[in-house]
C-alpha positions as CSV (number, residue, x, y, z in Angstrom):
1,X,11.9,-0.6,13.2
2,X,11.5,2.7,11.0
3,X,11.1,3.2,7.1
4,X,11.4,6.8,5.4
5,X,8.3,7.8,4.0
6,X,10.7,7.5,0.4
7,X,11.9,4.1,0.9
8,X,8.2,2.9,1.5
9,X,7.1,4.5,-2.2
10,X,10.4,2.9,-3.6
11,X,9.0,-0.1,-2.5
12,X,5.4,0.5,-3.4
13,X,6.6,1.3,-6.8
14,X,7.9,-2.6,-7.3
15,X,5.0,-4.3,-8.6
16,X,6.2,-7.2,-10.0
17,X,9.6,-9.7,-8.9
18,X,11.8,-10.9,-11.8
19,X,9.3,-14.2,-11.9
20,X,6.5,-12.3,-12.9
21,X,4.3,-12.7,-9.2
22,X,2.8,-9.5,-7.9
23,X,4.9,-8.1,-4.7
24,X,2.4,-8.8,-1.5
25,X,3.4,-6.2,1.3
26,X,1.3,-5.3,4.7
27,X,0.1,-1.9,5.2
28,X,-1.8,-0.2,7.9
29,X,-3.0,3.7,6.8
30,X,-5.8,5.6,8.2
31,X,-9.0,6.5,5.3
32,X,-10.8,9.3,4.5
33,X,-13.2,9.0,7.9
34,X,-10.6,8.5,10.3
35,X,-10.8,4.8,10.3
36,X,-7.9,2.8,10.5
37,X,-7.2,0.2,8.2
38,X,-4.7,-2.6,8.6
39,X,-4.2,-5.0,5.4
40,X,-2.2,-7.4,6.3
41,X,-1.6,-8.8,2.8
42,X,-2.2,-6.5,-0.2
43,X,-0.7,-5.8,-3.5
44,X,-0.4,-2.2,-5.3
45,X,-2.9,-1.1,-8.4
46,X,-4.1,2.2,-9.8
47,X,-6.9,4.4,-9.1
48,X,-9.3,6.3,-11.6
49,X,-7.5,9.6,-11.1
50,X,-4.2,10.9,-11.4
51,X,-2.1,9.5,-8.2
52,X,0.6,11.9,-8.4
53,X,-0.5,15.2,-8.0
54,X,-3.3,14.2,-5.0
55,X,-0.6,12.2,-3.3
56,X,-2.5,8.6,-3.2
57,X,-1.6,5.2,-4.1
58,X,-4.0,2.4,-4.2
59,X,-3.8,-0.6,-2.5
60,X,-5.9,-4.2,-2.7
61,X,-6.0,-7.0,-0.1
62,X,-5.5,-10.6,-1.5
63,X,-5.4,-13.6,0.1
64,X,-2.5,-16.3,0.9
65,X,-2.6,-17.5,-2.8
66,X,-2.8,-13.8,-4.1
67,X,-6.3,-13.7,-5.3
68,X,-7.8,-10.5,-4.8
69,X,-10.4,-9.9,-2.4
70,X,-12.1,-6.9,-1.2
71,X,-12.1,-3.7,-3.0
72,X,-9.5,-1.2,-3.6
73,X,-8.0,1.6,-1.1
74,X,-6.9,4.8,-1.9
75,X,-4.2,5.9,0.3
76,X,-2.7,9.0,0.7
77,X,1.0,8.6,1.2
78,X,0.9,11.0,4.4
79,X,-1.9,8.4,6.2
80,X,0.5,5.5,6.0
81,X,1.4,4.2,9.6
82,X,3.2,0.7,8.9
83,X,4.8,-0.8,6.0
84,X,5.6,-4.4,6.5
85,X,5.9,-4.0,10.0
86,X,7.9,-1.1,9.9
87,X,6.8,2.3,11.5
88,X,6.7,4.8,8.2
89,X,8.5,8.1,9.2
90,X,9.3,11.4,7.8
């Protein structure tokens, strides 16, 4: 299955549900050095710099019981792959 490039920041955007517990979502985007990267359970945070104009979100895997683990990712929105399983398109 595909997900617009829009739809996926719509989502990205939703950090929280109406409980209060951080929205989990997997993600698999290429960094900086050409690696790719697949997270299969992360949660969406903020970077040191202005994600807007550069075009990057950040991203931080947690584990099953949504402790965080690992560091955080930026990611620019145009490296993105998968979203929850879902090929990210144009």
């Amino acid at each position: 299955m595909n997900i617009r490039r829009a739809d996926f920041l719509r989502e990205y955007d939703i950090k929280e549900t109406k409980t209060g517990k951080q929205v989990t979502f997997s993600i698999k985007f290429v960094s900086k050095s050409g690696e790719l990267i697949f997270l299969p359970r992360a949660i969406a945070c903020g970077l040191k710099y202005n994600l807007s104009s550069n075009r990057h979100r950040g991203v931080m895997p947690v584990d099953s019981e949504g402790e965080k683990i690992g560091h955080v990712y930026p990611v620019l929105i145009d490296n993105v792959i998968e979203w929850n399983n879902n090929r990210v398109i144009l």
